[in-house]
C-alpha positions as CSV (number, residue, x, y, z in Angstrom):
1,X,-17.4,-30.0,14.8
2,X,-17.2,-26.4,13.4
3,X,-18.8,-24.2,16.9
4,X,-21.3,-21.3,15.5
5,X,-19.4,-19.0,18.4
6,X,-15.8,-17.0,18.0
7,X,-13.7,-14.6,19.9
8,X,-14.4,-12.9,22.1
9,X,-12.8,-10.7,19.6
10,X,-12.1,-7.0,20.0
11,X,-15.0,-5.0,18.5
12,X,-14.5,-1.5,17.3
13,X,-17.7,-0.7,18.8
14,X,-18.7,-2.6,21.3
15,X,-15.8,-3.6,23.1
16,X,-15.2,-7.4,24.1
17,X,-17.5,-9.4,21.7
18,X,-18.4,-12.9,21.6
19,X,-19.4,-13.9,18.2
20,X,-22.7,-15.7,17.1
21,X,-22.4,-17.2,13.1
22,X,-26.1,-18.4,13.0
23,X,-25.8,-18.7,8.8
24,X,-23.1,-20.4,6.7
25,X,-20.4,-18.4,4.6
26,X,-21.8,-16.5,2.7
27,X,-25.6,-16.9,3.0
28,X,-26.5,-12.6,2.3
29,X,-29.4,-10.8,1.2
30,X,-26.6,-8.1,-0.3
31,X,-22.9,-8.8,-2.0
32,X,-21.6,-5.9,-0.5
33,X,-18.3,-4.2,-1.9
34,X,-16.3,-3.9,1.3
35,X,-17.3,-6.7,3.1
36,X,-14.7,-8.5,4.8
37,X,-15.7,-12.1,4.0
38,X,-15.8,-11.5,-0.1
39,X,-18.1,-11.7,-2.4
40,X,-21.5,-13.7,-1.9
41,X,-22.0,-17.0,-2.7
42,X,-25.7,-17.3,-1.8
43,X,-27.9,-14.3,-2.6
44,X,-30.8,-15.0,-0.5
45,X,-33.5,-13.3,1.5
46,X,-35.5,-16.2,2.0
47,X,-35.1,-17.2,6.0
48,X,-34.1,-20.8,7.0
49,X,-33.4,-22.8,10.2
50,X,-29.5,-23.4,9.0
51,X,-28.5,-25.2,12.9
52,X,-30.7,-26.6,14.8
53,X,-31.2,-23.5,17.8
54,X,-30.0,-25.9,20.5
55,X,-26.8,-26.5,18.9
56,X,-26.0,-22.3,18.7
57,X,-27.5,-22.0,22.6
58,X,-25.4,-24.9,23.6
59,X,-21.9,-23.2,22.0
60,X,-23.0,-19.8,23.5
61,X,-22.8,-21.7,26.8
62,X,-19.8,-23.3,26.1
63,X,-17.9,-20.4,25.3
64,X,-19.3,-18.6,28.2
65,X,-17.7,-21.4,30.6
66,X,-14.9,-21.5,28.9
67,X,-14.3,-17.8,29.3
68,X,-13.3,-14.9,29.4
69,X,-16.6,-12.9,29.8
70,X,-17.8,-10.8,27.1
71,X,-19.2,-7.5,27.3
72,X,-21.8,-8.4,24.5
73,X,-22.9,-11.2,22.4
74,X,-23.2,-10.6,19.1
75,X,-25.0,-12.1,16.3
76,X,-23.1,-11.6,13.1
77,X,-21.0,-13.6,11.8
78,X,-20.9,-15.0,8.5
79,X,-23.4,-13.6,6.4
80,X,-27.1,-12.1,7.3
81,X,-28.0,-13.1,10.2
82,X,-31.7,-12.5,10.3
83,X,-31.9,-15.4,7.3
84,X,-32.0,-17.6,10.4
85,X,-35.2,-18.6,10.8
86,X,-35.0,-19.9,14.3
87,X,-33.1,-16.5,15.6
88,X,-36.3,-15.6,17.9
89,X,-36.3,-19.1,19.7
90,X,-32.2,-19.0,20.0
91,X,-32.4,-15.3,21.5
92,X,-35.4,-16.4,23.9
93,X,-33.4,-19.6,25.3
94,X,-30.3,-17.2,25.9
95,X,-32.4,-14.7,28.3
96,X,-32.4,-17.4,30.7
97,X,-29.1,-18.8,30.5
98,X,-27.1,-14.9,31.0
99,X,-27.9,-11.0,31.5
100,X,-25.0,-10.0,28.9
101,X,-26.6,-7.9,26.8
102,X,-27.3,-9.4,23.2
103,X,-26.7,-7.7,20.3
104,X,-27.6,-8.2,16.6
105,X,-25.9,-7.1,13.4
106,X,-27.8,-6.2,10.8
107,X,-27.2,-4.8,7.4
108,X,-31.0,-4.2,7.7
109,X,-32.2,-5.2,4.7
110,X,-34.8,-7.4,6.3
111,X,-36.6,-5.7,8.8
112,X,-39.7,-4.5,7.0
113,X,-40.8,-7.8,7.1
114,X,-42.4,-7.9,10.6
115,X,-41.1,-11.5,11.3
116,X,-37.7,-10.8,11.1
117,X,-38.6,-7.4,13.1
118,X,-40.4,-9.6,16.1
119,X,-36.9,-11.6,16.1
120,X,-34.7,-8.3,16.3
121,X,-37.0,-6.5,19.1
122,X,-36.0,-9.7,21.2
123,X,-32.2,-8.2,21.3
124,X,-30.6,-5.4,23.9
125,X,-29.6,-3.7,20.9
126,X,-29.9,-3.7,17.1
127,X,-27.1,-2.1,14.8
128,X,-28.6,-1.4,11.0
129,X,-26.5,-0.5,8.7
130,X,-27.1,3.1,6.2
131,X,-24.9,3.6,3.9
132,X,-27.5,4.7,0.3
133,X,-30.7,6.6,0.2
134,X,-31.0,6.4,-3.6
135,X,-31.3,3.1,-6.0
136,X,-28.1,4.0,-7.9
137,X,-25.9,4.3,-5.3
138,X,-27.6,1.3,-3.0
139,X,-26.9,-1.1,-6.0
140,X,-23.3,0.3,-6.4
141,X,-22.8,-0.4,-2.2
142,X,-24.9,-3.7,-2.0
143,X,-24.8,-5.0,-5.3
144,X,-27.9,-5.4,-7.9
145,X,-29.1,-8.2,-6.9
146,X,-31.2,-7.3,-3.9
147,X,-34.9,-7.6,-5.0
148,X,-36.7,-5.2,-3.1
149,X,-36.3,-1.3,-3.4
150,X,-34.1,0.8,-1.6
151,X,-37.0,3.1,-0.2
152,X,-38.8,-0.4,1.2
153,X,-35.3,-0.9,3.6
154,X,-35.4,2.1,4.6
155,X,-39.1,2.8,5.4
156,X,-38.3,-0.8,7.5
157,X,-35.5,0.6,9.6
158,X,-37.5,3.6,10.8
159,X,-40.3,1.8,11.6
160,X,-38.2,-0.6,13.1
161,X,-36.6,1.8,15.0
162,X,-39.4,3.4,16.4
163,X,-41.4,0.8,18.0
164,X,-38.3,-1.1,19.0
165,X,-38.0,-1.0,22.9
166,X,-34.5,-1.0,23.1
167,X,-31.7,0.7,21.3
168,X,-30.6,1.0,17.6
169,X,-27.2,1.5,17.3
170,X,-27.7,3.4,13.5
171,X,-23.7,2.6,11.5
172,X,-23.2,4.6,8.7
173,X,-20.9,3.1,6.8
174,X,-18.9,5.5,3.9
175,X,-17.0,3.9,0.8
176,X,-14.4,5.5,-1.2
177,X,-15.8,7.6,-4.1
178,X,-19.2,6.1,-4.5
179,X,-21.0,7.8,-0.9
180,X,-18.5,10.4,0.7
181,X,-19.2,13.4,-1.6
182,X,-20.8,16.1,0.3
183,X,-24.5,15.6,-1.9
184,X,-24.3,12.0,-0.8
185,X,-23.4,13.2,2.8
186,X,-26.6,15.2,3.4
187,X,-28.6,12.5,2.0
188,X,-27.5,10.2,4.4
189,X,-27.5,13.0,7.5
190,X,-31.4,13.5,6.3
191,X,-32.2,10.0,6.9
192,X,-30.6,9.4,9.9
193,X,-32.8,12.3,11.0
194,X,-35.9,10.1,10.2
195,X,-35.0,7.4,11.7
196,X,-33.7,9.1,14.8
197,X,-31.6,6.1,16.6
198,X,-30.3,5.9,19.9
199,X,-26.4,6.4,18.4
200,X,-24.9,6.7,15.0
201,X,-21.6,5.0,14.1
202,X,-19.7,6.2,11.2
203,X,-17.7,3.8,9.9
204,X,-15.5,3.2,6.8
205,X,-13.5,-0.1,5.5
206,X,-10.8,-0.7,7.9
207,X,-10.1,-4.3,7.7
208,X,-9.5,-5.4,3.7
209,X,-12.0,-6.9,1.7
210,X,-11.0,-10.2,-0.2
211,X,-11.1,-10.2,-4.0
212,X,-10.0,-6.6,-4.5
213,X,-6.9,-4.2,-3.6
214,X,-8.4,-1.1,-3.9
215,X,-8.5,0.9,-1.0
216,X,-12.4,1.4,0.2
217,X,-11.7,3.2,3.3
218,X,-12.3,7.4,3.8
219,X,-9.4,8.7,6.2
220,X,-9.6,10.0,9.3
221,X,-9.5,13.5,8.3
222,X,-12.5,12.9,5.6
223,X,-14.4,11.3,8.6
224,X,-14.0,14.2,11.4
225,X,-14.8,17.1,8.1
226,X,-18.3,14.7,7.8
227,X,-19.5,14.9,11.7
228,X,-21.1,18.1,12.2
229,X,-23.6,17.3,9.1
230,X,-24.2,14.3,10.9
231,X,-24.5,15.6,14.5
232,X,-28.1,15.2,15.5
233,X,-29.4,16.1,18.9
234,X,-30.0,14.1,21.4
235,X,-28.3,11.6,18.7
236,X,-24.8,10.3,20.5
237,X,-22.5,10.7,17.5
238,X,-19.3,8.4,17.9
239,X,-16.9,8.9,15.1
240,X,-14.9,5.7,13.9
241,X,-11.9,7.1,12.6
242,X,-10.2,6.3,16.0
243,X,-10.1,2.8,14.5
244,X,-7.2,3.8,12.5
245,X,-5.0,3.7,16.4
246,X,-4.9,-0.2,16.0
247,X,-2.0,0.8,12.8
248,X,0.5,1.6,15.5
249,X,0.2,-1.4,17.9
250,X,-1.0,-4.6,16.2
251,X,2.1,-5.3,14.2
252,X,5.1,-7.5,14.4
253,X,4.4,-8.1,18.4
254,X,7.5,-9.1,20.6
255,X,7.8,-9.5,24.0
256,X,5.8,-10.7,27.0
257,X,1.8,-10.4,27.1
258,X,2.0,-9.9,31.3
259,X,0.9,-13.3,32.0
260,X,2.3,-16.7,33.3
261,X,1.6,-19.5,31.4
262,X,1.5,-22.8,33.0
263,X,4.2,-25.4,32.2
264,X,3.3,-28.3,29.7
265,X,4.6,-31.2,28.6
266,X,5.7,-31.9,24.7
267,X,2.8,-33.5,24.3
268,X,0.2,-30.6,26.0
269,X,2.1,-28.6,24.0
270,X,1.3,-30.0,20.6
271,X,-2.3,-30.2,21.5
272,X,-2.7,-26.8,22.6
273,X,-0.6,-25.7,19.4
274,X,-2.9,-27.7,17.1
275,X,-6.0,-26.3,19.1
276,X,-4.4,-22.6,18.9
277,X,-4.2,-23.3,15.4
278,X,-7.6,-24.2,14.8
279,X,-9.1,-21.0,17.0
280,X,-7.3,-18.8,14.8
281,X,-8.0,-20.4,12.0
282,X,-11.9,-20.1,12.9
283,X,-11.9,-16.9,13.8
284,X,-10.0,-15.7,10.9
285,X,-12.3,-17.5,8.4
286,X,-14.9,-14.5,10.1
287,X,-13.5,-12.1,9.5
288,X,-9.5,-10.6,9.1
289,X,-7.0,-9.8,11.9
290,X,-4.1,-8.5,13.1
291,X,-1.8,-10.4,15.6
292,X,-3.0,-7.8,18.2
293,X,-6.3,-8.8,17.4
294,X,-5.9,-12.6,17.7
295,X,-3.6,-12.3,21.4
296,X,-6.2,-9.9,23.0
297,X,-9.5,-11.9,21.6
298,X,-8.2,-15.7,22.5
299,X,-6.3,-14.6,25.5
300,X,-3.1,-16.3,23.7
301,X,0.4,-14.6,24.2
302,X,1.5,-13.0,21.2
303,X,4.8,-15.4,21.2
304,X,2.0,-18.1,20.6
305,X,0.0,-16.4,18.3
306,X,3.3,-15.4,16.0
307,X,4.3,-19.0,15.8
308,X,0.9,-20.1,15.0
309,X,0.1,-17.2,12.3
310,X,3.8,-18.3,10.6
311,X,2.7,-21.8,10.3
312,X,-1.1,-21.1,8.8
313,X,1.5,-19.0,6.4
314,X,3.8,-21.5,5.5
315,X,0.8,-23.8,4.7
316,X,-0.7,-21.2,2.4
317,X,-3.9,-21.4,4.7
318,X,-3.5,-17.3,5.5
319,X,-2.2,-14.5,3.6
320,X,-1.0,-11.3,4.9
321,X,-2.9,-7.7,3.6
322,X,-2.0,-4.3,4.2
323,X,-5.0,-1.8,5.1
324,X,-4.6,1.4,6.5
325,X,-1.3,1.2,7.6
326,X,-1.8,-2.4,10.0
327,X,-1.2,-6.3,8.4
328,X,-4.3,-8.2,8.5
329,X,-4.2,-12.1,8.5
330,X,-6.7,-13.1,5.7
331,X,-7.9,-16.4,5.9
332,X,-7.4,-18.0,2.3
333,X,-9.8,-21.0,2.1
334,X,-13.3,-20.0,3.4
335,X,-15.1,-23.0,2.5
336,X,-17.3,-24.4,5.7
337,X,-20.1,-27.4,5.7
338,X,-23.8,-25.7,5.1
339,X,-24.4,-26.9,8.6
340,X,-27.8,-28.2,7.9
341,X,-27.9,-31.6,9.7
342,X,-24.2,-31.2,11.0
């Protein structure tokens, strides 16, 4: 059975993160250029119960006994994760099962409707994502097939935002050439001005997006020239090009990991091997990693994670990409059962 939890993985924003996939590859109300997972498969902004809600709460508990703690649970995943209609009663059995704080992933799109916005106000926090203010440029980001205006998404995350009891974690997300000039820069500081969240994120394409070898990321040097138009007080502003640090440790990795690992026999072995396998495998089909990535979020030693990466590349299951100066394992085959009745 395919679990709707992975990691915890390393988040470049919140730390230790233990992934919720509440919607099958790639159910999306946009086809976003840079997204990690590809192209979408399943333009949709109609909401349905994809998993029965018991089946996510119990593999939230599962990977919560099985360890190690996260610092947040996040809903992501996938696709759009508000086009799971039973999000609200998945978030409301979760209060009583742990106090990590939950956390939803949004690319936003959704929450002028007010049901989706009664599921999200259940969360801790809520991280929208801004990356057009005008139709030409939202279509060019998000692709044309979104059905409802770019001022309607907008006018949704303020309002959002401003009855929302706890805190929206605003990401402004920059691509290459189509929103990084300094007209398109304002634009986006003057909304984030409306919307006034608790912190702004700006973010760029790190990790590589299947499908296409051009490089959608703005460098480090673009990003820290951009923050004073964004700066906003009492706005926390958090800058993302530190990202760009996992480039000089998440390569070829050697050596110890500073733990013992207990003895097995040849047969232990092979199942934790083929179990490795299938972790990475999962987790990968989310989104890509390094090997850094994969030791630190499955608690594996990087010896282990090296063998298993080289096999999933001798079977063609992986491939390797180069972004921003780090390899990325990139899951090749990303096809998954719907879910519904599974």
């Amino acid at each position: 059975m395919l679990r709707r939890v992975y990691g915890p993985v390393p988040s470049r924003r919140f730390g230790s993160s233990l992934g919720v996939d509440p919607v099958p590859l790639k159910h999306c109300s946009y086809d976003c250029v840079f997204c990690q997972l590809g192209r979408t498969t399943h333009h949709e902004t109609d909401r349905t119960e994809f998993f029965p809600p018991e089946r996510i709460v119990e593999d939230v508990r599962w990977a919560l006994d099985r360890g190690p703690t996260p610092d947040v649970i996040t809903f992501a995943g996938s696709g759009e994760p508000t086009l799971y209609s039973a999000l609200g009663q998945v978030v409301r059995t979760l209060r009583g099962t742990t106090t990590i704080p939950l956390l939803l992933i949004t690319n936003g799109s959704l929450l002028w409707r007010e049901d989706v916005a009664a599921d999200a106000r259940l969360f801790d926090w809520v991280a929208p994502t801004l990356s057009a203010v005008d139709a030409d440029t939202f279509k060019r980001i998000n692709g044309p097939k979104f059905p409802v205006p770019v001022e309607t998404v907008l006018a949704g995350i303020e309002e959002f935002t401003r009855t929302f009891a706890g805190k929206v974690l605003l990401e402004v997300f920059l691509v290459r050439g189509v929103n990084d000039s300094p007209e398109m820069i304002r634009k986006l500081a003057g909304e984030v001005r409306r919307i006034r969240p608790a912190r702004v994120d700006l973010n760029t394409a790190v990790r590589p997006a299947p499908g296409t070898s051009a490089h959608l990321g703005v460098e480090a040097e673009v990003l820290a020239e951009i923050l004073p138009t964004l700066q906003m007080p009492p706005v926390a502003l958090h800058a993302r090009a530190e990202v760009l640090r996992f480039a000089q440790d998440d390569g070829c990795l050697t050596g110890s990991d500073g733990g013992s690992t207990p003895s097995l026999s040849r047969g232990e072995e092979g199942i934790a091997a083929s179990a490795l396998l299938f972790r990475i495998l999962s987790t990968l089909r989310r989104r890509p990693c390094t090997l850094g990535d994969l030791s630190r979020s499955l608690g594996a030693g990087p010896g282990e994670v090296e063998a298993a990466a080289a096999a999933l590349l001798r079977d063609g299951q992986v491939v390797e990409r180069e972004e921003a100066g780090a390899v990325f394992l990139v899951a090749v085959s990303r096809d998954e059962p719907t879910g519904r009745g599974s």
